[in-house]
C-alpha positions in Angstrom: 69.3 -35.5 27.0 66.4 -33.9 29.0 63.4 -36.6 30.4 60.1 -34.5 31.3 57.2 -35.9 32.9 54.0 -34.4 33.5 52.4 -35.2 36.9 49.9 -35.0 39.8 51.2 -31.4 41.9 52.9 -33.1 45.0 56.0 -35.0 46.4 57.9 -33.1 43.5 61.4 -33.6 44.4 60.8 -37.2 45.6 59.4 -37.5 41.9 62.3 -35.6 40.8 64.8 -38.0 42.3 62.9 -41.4 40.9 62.7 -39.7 37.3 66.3 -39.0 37.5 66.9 -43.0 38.5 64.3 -44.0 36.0 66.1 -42.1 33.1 70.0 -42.4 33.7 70.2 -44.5 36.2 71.0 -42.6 39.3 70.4 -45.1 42.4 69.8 -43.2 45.9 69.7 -39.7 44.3 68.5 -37.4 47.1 67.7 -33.3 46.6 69.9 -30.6 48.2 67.8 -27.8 49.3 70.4 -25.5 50.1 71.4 -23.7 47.1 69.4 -20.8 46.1 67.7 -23.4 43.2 68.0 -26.8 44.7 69.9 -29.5 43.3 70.6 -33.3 43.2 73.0 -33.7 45.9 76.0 -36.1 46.5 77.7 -37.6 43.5 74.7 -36.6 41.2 75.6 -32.4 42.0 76.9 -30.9 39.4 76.4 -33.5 36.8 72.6 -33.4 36.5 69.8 -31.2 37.0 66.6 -30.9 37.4 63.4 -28.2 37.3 60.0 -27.9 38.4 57.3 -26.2 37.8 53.5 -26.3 39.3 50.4 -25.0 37.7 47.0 -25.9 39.3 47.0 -29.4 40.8 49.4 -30.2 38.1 53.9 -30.3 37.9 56.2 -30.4 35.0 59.2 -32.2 36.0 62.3 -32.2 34.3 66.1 -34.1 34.8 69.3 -33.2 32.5 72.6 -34.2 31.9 72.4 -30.4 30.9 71.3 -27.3 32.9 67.4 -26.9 32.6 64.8 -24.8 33.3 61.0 -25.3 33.0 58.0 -23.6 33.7 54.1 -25.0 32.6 51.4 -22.5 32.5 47.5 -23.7 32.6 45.1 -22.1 29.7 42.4 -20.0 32.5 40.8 -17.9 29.4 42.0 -14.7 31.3 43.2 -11.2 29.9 46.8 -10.7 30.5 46.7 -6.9 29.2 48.1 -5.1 32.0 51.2 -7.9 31.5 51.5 -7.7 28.5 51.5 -3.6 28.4 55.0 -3.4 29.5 56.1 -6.0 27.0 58.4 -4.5 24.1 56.4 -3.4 21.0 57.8 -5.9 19.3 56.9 -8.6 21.6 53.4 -6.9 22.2 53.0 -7.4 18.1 53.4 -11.1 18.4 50.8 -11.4 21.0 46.8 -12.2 19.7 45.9 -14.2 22.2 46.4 -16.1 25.0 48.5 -19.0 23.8 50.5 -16.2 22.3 50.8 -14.9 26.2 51.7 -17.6 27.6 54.7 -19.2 24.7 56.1 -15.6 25.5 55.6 -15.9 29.6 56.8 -19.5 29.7 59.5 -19.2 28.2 61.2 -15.9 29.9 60.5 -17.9 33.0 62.3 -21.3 31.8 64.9 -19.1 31.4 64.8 -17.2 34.5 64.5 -21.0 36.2 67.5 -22.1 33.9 69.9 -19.2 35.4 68.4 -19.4 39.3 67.4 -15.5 38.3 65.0 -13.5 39.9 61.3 -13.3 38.7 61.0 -9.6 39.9 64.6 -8.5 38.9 65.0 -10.4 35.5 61.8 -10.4 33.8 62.0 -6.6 33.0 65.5 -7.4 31.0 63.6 -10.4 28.8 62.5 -10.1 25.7 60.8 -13.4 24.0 61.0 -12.5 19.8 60.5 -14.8 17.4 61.1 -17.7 19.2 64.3 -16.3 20.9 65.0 -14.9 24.3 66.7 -11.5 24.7 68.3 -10.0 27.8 69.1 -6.4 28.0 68.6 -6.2 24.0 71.4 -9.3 23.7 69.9 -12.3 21.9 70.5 -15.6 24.0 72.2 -18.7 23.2 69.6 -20.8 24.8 67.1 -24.0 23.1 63.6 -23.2 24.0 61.2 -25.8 23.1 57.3 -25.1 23.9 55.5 -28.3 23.9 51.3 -27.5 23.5 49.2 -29.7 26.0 45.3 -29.7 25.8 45.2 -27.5 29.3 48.2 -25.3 28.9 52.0 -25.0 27.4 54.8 -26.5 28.6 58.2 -24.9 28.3 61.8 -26.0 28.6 64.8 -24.2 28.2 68.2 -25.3 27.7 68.0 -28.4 26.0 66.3 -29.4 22.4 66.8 -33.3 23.1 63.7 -34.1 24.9 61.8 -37.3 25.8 58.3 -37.5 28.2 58.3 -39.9 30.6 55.5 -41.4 33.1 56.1 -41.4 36.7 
């Protein structure tokens, strides 16, 4: 199960720790911040996890019993053209607008999150088609669920059982 919880950009891991005792009932959960992605440490490492993303003055925060990876992306009515230029064809085709951008953008991101990849190294091998990610031309095994806010689009990858939360 994957709990989500949309929230003011700040004191993100603190919020991260009390949504992850809110939801499953993790007492005294603390971040480790020594990893390349940090983690909950202690007794809580290895068997949750936990993303976060930041957009504007707002964060997307999300706690697993299952790896996750999220990213949120703010509607700003900008062009993405010279983005979306060295997108596959196929990829390109898909894209009208940019809602259409960002679904595609968020969720090669969630994924890069999900895998504590590199942004500048990865993104090149991704490929978001018809709701599924590729990587160098291999289609993923990997839920993606885009949830549509008024201000932006939401993405989490990795798990299909979600619930929101307020925190």
């Amino acid at each position: 199960m994957t709990y989500f919880a949309l929230t003011e950009n700040g004191n993100v891991y603190k919020k991260a720790a009390l949504l992850l005792q809110t939801c499953f009932g993790a007492e005294g959960a603390k971040v480790d911040y020594s990893a390349p992605r940090p983690t909950f440490a202690g007794a809580y490492m290895g068997v949750y996890d936990f993303n976060i993303s930041h957009s504007g003055d707002i964060a997307a925060i999300a706690v697993s019993d299952k790896k996750i990876g999220c990213d949120l992306e703010l509607f700003t009515g900008r062009e993405h053209a010279a983005i979306i230029e060295r997108f596959s064809a196929r990829e390109r085709d898909e894209i009208c607008g940019e809602e259409d951008f960002l679904l595609n953008w968020t969720a090669k991101e969630a994924f890069i999150k999900l895998n504590a990849f590199a942004l500048a190294t990865h993104l090149k091998r991704l490929e978001y088609f018809e709701g599924d990610i590729y990587m160098d031309g291999e289609k993923q095994n990997c839920p993606i669920v885009h949830i549509f806010l008024p201000y932006g689009i939401l993405c989490l990858c990795g798990d299909d059982t979600l619930r929101q939360r307020d925190i």
